[in-house]
Structures are given as structure tokens and as C-alpha cells.
N, C-alpha and C positions, 0 to 999 in steps of 0.2 A: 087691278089693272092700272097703270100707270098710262094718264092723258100728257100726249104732246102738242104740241104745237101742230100745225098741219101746211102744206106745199098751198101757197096763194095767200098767207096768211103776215099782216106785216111783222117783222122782229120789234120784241120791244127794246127801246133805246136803253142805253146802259153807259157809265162808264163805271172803271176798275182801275185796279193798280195793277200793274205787272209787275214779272218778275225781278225789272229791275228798279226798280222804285218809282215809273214813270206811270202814265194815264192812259190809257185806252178808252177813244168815246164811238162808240159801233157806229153814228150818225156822220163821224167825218172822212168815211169811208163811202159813202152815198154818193153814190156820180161819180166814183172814180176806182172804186177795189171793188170783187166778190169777194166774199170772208166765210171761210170755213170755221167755225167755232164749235170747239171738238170736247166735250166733257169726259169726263175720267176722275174712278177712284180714289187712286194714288200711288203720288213717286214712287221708282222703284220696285215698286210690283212685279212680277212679269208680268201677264195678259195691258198694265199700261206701259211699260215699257215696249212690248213688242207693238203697240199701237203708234205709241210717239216715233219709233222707230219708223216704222212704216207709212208715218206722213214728214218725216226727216227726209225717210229715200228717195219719195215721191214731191220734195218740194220741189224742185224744179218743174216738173210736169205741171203741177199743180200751179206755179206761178205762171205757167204759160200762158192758163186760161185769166189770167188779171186779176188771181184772187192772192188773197194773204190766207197765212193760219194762224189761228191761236187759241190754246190748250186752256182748259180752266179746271180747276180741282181746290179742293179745300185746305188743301196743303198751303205752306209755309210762301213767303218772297222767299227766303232763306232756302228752304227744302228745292223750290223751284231749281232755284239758279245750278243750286248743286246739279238738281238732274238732267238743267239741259246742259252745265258744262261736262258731267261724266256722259252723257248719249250724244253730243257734239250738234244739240237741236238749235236749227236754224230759226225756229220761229218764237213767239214767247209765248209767258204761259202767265195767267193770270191768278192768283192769290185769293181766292175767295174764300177767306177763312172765317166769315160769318155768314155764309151760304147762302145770299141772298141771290145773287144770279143764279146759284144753282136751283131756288126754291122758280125766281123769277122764271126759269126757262124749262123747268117742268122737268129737271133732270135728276130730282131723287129716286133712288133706290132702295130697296129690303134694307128693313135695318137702321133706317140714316144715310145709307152710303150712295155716293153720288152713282149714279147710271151712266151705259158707256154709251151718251146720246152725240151725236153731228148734226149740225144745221149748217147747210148749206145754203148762205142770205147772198140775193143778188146786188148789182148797181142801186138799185131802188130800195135796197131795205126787205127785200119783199123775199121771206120762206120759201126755197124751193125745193130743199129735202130735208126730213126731217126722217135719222135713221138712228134705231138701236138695235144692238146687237150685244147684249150684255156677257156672250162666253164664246162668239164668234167674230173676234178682235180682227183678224183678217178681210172682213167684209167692208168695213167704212172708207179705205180709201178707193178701190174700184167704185165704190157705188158714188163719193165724191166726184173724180172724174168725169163716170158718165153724166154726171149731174150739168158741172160746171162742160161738159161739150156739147149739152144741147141750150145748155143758155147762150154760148160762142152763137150756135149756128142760127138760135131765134135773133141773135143779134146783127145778124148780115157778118159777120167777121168769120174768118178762117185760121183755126190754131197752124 
């Protein structure tokens, strides 16, 4: 059985590289984004493919509620870029090719392989969902949403 993280629980700080050579540090998003951070297998696959896909279709939704996405897998800078430029993804993906975030955020799977986990971290840093769904790829962005509209409505704001 694979232990995650749990809803109440703070995210731990992290920074990485993305897809495009640049930094991502999950802290300087605190008091000002929600951050969806979505784990996955690997480019190109189907089942991550139709995942990315389906938080591509839904960014906008998604950005309504003041959050960002960003995809993380052990794949390549290289592999990345390729795949958000062939699926036209709007958001970046981060290169963790020494699987340390992946180990840090509890998202190994059978095998070595990364698990198809979501953490949905609020303003504060602070776990509000923590979901996997390892061969029901279609599930993580509805439960996303509803996630990020009950933190809107704890927050006095109206998407």
C-alpha cells in the first residue's frame, strides 16, 4: 500500500527545474497561486497523455480558481518540451530525472514507476487533496476543481 500525504497536511518545499531550463520553487507561490502538482509515468503514453490532455482542456477553468499546474515525471527537459510542444500544454512540466520529488511526495509506484498522484496545495502551502487514481486517468481533473471551489468559497471569493 502506498502512503500519501494527507488533506491538512503542509506540502513540502521543493524547488526543480522545468521543462524549460528555468526553476520552480513551490514556496514562492504562497500567498498568491493554488498549485495543482500533478505526477505521471511518462511522455507520451496514452493514459499520461490523456491526463495532460485533460488538464490542458481544463486550464482555463482551472486558472479561474488562482491556481497554476505543473506536471512532474522522470522523463527528460528534452522529452518534456517535446511533449508539451506535440499536446500544445499550457503549463510546464518539471524534469525529475533523479526522482527525488517523486520519492519526496510519496508518488512511487509498482515497479519504480511514478504513480498517477495530484496534490492540490492551497495559498498557504497547505494539502488539500491528495488523489490517485492509477488506471482511472479521467478522475483527477473533476476532483481538482471541486477541490479548488471549495477553497474559492472557504475563502469569501466567488469564481
Amino acid at each position: 500500500m502506498v502512503v500519501m500525504f494527507k488533506p491538512g497536511m503542509p506540502a513540502p518545499d521543493f524547488t526543480a527545474t522545468l521543462d524549460d531550463g528555468s526553476q520552480f520553487h513551490l514556496a514562492s507561490y504562497h500567498g498568491d497561486k493554488n498549485v495543482v502538482l500533478y505526477f505521471y509515468p511518462k511522455d507520451f503514453t496514452a493514459g499520461c497523455t490523456k491526463e495532460a490532455c485533460a488538464f490542458r482542456d481544463n486550464y482555463d477553468e482551472i486558472g479561474r480558481y488562482d491556481a497554476i499546474i505543473v506536471g512532474v515525471s522522470g522523463d527528460s527537459e528534452s522529452s518534456h518540451g517535446s511533449f508539451r510542444e506535440r499536446h500544445h500544454l499550457p503549463f510546464p512540466l518539471i524534469a525529475d530525472t533523479d526522482r527525488d520529488l517523486i520519492t519526496l511526495y510519496q508518488a512511487r509506484g509498482l515497479f519504480g514507476m511514478t504513480a498517477r498522484v495530484t496534490y492540490v496545495i492551497d495559498k498557504q502551502g497547505i494539502i488539500r487533496a491528495a488523489l490517485r487514481h492509477d488506471l482511472l486517468v479521467g478522475r483527477h481533473v473533476p476532483e481538482v476543481v471541486r477541490t479548488l471551489e471549495v477553497i474559492e468559497a472557504a475563502s469569501g471569493h466567488a469564481v
